[in-house]
C-alpha positions as CSV (number, residue, x, y, z in Angstrom):
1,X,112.4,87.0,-27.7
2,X,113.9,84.2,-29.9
3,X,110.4,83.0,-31.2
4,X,110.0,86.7,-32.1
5,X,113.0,87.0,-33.8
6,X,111.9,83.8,-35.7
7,X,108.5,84.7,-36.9
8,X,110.2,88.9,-38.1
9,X,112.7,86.4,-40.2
10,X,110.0,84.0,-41.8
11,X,107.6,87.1,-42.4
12,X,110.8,88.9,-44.1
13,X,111.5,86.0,-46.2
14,X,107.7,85.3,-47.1
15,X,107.1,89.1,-47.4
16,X,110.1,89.7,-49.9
17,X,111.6,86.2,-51.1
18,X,110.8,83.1,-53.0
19,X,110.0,79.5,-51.6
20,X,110.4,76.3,-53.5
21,X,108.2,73.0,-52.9
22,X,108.5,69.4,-54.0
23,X,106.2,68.3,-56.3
24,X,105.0,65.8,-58.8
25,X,105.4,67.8,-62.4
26,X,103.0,67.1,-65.2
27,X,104.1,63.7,-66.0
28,X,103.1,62.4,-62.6
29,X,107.0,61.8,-61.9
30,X,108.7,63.1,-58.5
31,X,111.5,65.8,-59.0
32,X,109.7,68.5,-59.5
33,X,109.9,71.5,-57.7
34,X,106.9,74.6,-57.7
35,X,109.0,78.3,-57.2
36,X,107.0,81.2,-56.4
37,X,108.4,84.5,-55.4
38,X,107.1,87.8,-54.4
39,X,109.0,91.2,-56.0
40,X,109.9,90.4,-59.0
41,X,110.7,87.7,-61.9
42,X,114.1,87.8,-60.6
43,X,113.5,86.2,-57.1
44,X,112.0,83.2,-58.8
45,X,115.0,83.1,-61.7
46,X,117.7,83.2,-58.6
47,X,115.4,80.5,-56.9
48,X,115.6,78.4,-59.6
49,X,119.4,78.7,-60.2
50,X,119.9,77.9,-56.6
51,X,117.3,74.5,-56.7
52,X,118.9,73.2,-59.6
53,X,122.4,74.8,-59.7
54,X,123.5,72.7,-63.1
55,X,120.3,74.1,-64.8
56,X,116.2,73.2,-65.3
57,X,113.6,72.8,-67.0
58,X,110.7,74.9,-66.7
59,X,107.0,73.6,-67.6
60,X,105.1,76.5,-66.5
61,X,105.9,80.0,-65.4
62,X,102.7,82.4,-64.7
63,X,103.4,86.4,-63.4
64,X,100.8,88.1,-61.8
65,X,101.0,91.7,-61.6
66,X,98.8,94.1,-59.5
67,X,97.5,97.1,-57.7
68,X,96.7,97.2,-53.9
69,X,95.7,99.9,-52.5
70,X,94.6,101.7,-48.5
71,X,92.4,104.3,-48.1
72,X,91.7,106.2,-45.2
73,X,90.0,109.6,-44.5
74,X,93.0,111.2,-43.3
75,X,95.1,109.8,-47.1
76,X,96.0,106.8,-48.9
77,X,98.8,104.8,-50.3
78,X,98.7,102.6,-53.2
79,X,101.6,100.1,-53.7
80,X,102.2,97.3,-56.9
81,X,102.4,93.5,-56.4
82,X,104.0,91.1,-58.1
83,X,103.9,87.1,-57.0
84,X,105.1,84.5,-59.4
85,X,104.9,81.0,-59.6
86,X,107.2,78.6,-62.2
87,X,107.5,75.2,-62.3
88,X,110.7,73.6,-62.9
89,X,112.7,70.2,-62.9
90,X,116.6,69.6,-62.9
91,X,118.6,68.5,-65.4
């Protein structure tokens, strides 16, 4: 039951929230961190304000809207995407 309950949270928060990672940015230096979120641009704003509550700087930020659709003989249902990805470092 409990490792149930873990992997319905995790698939909630991947499904519908936003992940940050440590990374090297551009100029090879540590303190970097890569946001991507799933929703909308706001997920990966509120991200970002909670990573670096006294602000950031952001050296990329790429959205990537879509279509995905299921098809079946007996209907269908067609729902948008959205992922985004940013990459930021605090100031």
């Amino acid at each position: 039951m409990k490792a149930s309950v873990i992997f319905f949270a995790t698939g909630l928060l991947l499904a519908c929230g936003s992940s940050a990672t440590k990374i090297n940015g551009p100029d090879g230096e540590p303190g970097w961190f890569a946001i991507t979120c799933r929703r909308s641009r706001a997920n990966c704003l509120e991200k970002a304000g909670e990573v670096c509550p006294h602000g950031y700087r952001t050296s990329s930020a790429v959205d990537h809207d879509g279509m995905y659709a299921q098809v079946s003989q007996s209907g269908g249902t067609a729902y948008t995407t959205y992922n985004g990805e940013m990459m930021i470092k605090c100031e």
